[in-house]
C-alpha positions as CSV (number, residue, x, y, z in Angstrom):
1,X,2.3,1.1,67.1
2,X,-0.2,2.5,64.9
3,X,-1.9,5.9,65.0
4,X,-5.8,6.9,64.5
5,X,-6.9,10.7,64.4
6,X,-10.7,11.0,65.4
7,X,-12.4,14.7,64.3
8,X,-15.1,15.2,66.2
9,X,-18.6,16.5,64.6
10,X,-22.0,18.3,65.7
11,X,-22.7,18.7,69.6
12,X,-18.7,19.4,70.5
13,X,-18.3,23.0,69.9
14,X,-18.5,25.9,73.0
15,X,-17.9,29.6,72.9
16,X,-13.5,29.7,73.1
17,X,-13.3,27.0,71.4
18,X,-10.1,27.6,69.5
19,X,-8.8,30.6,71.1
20,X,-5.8,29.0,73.3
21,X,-4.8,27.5,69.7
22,X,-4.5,30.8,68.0
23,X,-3.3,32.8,70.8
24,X,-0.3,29.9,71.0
25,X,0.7,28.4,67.5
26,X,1.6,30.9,64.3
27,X,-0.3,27.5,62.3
28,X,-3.1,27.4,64.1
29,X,-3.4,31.2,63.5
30,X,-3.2,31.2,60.3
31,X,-5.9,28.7,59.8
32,X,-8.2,30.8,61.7
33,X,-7.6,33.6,59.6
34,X,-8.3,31.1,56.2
35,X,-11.3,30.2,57.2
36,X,-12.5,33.7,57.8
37,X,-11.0,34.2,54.3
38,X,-13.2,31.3,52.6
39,X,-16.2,32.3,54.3
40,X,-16.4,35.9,54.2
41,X,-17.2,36.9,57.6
42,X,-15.5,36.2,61.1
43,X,-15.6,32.7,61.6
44,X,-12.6,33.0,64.6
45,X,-14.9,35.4,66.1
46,X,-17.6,32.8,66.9
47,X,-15.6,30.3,67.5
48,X,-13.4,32.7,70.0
49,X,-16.5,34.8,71.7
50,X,-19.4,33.2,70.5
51,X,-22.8,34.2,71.5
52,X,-23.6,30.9,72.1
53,X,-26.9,31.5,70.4
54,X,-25.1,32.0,66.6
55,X,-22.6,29.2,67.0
56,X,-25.5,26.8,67.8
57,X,-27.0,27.8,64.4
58,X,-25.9,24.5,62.5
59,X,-24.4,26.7,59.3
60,X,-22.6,28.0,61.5
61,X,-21.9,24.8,64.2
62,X,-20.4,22.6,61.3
63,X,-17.8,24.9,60.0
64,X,-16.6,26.5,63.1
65,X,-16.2,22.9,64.1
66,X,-14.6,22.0,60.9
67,X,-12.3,25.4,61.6
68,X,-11.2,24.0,65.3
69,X,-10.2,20.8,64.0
70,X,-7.7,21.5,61.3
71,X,-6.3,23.9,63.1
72,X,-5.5,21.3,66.2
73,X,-4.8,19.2,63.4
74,X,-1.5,21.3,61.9
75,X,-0.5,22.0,65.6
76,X,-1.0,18.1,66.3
77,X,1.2,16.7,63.1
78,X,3.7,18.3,64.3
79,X,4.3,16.8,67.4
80,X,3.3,13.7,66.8
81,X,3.5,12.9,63.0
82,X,1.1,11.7,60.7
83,X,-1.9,9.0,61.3
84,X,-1.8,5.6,60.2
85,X,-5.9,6.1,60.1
86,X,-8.7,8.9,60.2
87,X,-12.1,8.8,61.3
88,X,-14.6,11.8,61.7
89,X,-17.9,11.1,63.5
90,X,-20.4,12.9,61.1
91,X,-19.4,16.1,60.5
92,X,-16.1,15.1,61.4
93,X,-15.6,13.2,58.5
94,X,-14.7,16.5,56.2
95,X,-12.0,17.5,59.1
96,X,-10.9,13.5,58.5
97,X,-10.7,14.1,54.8
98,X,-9.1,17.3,55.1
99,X,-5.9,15.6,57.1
100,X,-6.2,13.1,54.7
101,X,-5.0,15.2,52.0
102,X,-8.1,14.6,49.7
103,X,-10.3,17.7,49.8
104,X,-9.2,21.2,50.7
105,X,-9.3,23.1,53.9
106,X,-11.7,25.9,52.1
107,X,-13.8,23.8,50.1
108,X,-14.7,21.6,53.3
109,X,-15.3,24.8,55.2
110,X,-17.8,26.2,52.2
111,X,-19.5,22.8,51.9
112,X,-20.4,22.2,55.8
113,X,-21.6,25.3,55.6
114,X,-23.8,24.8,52.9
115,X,-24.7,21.5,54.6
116,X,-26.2,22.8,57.6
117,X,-28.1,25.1,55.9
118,X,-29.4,22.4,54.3
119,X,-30.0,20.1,56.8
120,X,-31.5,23.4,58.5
121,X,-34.2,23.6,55.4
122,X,-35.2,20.1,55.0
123,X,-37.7,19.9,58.2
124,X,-39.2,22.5,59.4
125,X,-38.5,23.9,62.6
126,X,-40.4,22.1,65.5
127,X,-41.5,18.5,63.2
128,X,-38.3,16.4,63.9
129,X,-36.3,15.3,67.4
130,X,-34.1,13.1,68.7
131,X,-33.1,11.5,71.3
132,X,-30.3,9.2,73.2
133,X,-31.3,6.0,74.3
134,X,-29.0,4.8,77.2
135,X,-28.2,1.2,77.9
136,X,-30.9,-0.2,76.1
137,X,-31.3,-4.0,76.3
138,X,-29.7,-6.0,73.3
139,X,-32.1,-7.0,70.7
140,X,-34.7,-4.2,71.4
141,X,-34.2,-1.5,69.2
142,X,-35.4,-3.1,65.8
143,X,-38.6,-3.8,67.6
144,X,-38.9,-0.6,69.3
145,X,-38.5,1.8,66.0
146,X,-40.9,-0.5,64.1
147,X,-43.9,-0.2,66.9
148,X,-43.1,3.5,67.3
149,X,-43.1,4.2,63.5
150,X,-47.0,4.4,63.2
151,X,-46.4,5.7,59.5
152,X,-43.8,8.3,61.2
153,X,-40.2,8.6,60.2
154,X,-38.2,6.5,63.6
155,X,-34.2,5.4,62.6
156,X,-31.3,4.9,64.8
157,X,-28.9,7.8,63.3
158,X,-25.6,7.5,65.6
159,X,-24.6,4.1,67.1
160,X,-22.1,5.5,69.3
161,X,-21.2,2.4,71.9
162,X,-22.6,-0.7,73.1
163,X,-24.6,1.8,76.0
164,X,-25.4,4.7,73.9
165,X,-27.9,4.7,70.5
166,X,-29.2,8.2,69.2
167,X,-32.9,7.6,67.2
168,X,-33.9,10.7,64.8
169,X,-36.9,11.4,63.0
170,X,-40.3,13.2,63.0
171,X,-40.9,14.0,67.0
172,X,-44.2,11.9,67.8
173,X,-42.3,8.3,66.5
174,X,-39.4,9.8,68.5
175,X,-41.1,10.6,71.9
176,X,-43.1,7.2,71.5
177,X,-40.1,5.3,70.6
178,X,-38.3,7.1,73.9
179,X,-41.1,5.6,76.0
180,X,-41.4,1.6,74.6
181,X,-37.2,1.5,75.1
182,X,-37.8,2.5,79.0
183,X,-40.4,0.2,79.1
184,X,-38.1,-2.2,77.9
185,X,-35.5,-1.8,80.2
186,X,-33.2,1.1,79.1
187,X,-31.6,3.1,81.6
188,X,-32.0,6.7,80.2
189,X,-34.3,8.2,77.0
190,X,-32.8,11.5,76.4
191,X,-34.1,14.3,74.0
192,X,-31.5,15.6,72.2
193,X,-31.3,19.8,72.2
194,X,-30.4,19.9,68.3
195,X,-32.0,22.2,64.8
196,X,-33.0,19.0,63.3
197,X,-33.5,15.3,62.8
198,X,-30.1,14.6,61.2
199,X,-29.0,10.8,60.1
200,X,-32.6,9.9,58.9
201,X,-34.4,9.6,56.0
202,X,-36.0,13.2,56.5
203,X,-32.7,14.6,55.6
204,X,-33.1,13.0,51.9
205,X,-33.9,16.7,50.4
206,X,-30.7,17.8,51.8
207,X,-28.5,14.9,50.5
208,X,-30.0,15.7,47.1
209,X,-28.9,19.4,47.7
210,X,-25.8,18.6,48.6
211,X,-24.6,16.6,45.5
212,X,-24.0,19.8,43.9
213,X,-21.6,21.0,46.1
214,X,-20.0,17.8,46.3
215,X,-19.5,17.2,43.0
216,X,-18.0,20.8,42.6
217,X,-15.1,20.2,44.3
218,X,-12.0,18.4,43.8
219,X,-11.4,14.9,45.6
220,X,-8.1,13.2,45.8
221,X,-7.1,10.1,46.7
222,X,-6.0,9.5,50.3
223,X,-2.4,9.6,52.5
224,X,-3.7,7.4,54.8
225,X,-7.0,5.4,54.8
226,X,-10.2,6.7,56.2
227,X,-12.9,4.4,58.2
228,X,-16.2,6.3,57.0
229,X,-19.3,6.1,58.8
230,X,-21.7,5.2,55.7
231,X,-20.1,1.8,55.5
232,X,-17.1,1.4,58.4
233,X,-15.4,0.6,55.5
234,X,-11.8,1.3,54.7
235,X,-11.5,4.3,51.9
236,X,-8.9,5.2,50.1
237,X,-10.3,6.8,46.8
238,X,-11.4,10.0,46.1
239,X,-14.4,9.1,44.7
240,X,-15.1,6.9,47.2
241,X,-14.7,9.1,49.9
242,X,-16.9,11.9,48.0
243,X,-20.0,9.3,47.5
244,X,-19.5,8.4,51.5
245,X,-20.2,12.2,52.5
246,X,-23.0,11.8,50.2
247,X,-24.8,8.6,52.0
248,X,-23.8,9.7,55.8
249,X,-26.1,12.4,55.2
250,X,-29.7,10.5,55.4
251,X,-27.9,7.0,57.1
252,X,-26.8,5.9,60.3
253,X,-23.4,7.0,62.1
254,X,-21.7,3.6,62.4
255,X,-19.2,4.7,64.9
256,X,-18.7,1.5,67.1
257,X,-18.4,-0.7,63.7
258,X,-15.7,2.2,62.8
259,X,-13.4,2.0,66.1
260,X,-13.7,-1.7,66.4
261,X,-12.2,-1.6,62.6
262,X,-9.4,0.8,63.9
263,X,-8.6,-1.6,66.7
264,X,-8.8,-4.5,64.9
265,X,-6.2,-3.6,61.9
266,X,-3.8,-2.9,64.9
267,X,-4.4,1.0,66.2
268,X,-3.6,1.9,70.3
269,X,-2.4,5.5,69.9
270,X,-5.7,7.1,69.6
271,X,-6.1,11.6,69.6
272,X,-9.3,13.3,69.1
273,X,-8.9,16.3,67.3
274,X,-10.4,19.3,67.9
275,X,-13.3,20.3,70.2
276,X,-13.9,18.7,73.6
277,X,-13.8,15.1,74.8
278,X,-16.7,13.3,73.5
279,X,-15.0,10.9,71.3
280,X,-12.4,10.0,74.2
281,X,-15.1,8.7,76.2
282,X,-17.1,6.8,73.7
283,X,-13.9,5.1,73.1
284,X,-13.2,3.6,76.5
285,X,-16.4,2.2,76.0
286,X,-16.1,0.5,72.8
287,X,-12.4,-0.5,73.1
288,X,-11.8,-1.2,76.5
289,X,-8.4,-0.5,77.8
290,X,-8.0,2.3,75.1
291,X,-6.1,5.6,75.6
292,X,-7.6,8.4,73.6
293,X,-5.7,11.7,74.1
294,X,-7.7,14.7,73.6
295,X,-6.0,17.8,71.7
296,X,-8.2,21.1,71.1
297,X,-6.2,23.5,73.5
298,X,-3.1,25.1,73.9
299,X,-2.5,23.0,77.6
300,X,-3.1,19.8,75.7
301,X,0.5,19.8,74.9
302,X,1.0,18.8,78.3
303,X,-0.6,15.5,77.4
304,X,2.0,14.7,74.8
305,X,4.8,15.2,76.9
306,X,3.3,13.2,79.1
C-alpha cells in the first residue's frame, strides 16, 4: 500500500478554517503561532475569524492556506506516518514541498505571500477572468481557445478531470471562449469569482518577480518524491523542485496527468491535506474507485479510525 498527501491551493479556504486544529492539537498550535511569527501580523486570526473579505485577498488566501495545511500536515504524520508521494494543486505545491522536507515552513509562508501580491499586480483589476468549462466534448478545446483568442490572451490553466477544464486570460477571449464551448456541447461555462487570471501567460511579470524570492531561499532535496504540476513529473531535487514553482506560475495545472502518475506507480491511500474537500472529489473522478480521505478538522480523526 502506498500513500499520496494532496495540499490543496487557491479557492479552498473559509473563515474557521483551522480553528478545530488549534483548539485540539498542541502541533497544530504551535504552527499557527509560527506563521503569525514569520509574517508579522495575525495570520491565525484570519484564518480563525476571517472577515471573509481580507482572506479572499490573494496575499493573504495563499498563505493562510499554506498555514492550514502544515498544520493538518504535523497533526496528520502522526497518525498515519509519512507519504510515499506529495502533490499540491497550485498553491499547494509549497505545502507539498514543505512536507517534503525541502523548503521551510516560514520561507513558504513569506514567498506565497509575496506571490499573490504579485499575481495581484500583474493585471490590473477588472482586464482578466476565468472560467470552468464543464464536460466539454473531447477534442474541442484546442479549437475553441484558438477562435476565441482574437489577439487576446485564452489558455487552459487547471486541467482538473476528464469533466472539468478552467481557461484564464484577458476577460473578452474568456467570455467568448465560454460561449463557442456551449455551443459545442459543454454542459456548464462557469465564471470563476477570483483577483486574477492566474496559470496564463498574463502572469509572466509575476513569475519574473518571483525568481527573486525563489532563489533567496534554501531548497533541499526531497524525503519522498513530488508529482509537480509544471511537468507531472516525478521530482526529487531541490533544484528541480525550485524551477517547477517557477514555471507553474504562467503554465497550466496538470492535475489529472499528476494523479494518474500517483495511481499508476502504485498509490490507493489517498488524504487531502488541509482546507475542504475539493481535491477528494476531483479524485473520484480521475481515478475511479479511489478513496481520498479528507483531514483539515479536528472531527477528521474520526475518519482515520474509521
Amino acid at each position: 500500500m502506498k500513500t499520496a498527501f494532496l495540499f490543496p491551493g487557491q479557492g479552498s479556504q473559509f473563515a474557521g478554517m483551522g480553528k478545530s486544529l488549534a483548539d485540539n492539537f498542541e502541533v497544530a498550535r504551535q504552527s499557527f503561532e509560527e506563521a503569525d511569527d514569520a509574517l508579522g501580523f495575525s495570520l491565525s486570526t484570519l484564518c480563525f475569524e476571517g472577515p471573509e473579505d481580507a482572506l479572499k485577498l490573494t496575499e493573504n488566501t495563499q498563505p493562510a492556506l499554506v498555514a492550514v495545511s502544515v498544520a493538518a500536515w504535523r497533526v496528520l504524520r502522526k497518525e498515519v506516518g509519512e507519504p510515499d508521494y506529495v502533490a499540491g494543486h497550485s498553491l499547494g505545491e509549497y505545502s507539498a514541498l514543505v512536507a517534503a522536507g525541502s523548503i521551510g515552513f516560514a520561507d513558504a509562508l513569506r514567498t506565497v505571500r509575496k506571490r499573490g501580491q504579485y499575481m495581484q499586480d500583474a493585471v490590473p483589476a477588472g482586464v482578466g477572468a476565468m472560467a470552468a468549462l464543464l464536460k466539454l466534448p473531447a477534442g474541442k478545446l484546442d479549437g475553441i481557445l484558438a477562435e476565441a483568442a482574437q489577439g487576446e490572451v485564452v489558455t487552459a490553466a487547471n486541467f482538473n478531470s476528464a469533466d472539468q477544464v478552467v481557461i484564464a486570460g484577458n476577460r473578452g477571449a474568456v467570455e467568448r471562449a465560454m460561449e463557442l464551448a456551449k455551443a459545442a456541447g459543454a454542459k456548464r461555462a462557469v465564471p470563476l469569482p477570483v483577483s486574477a487570471p492566474f496559470h496564463c501567460p498574463l502572469m509572466k511579470p509575476a513569475q519574473e518577480r518571483l525568481r527573486a524570492d525563489l532563489d533567496s531561499i534554501e531548497f533541499r532535496d526531497l524525503q519522498m518524491p513530488l508529482i509537480n504540476n509544471w511537468q507531472a513529473a516525478e521530482v526529487q531535487s531541490g533544484s528541480v523542485a525550485r524551477e517547477g514553482l517557477y514555471q507553474q506560475v504562467p503554465n497550466s495545472v496538470r492535475w489529472v496527468e499528476s494523479m494518474e502518475r500517483l495511481a499508476a506507480s502504485g498509490v490507493d491511500r489517498w488524504f487531502e491535506v488541509g482546507a475542504g474537500a475539493v481535491l477528494a472529489g476531483l479524485l473520484r473522478s480521475i481515478v475511479p474507485g479511489s478513496k481520498c480521505i479528507s483531514f483539515g478538522e479536528a472531527k477528521d480523526m474520526e475518519k482515520l479510525a474509521a
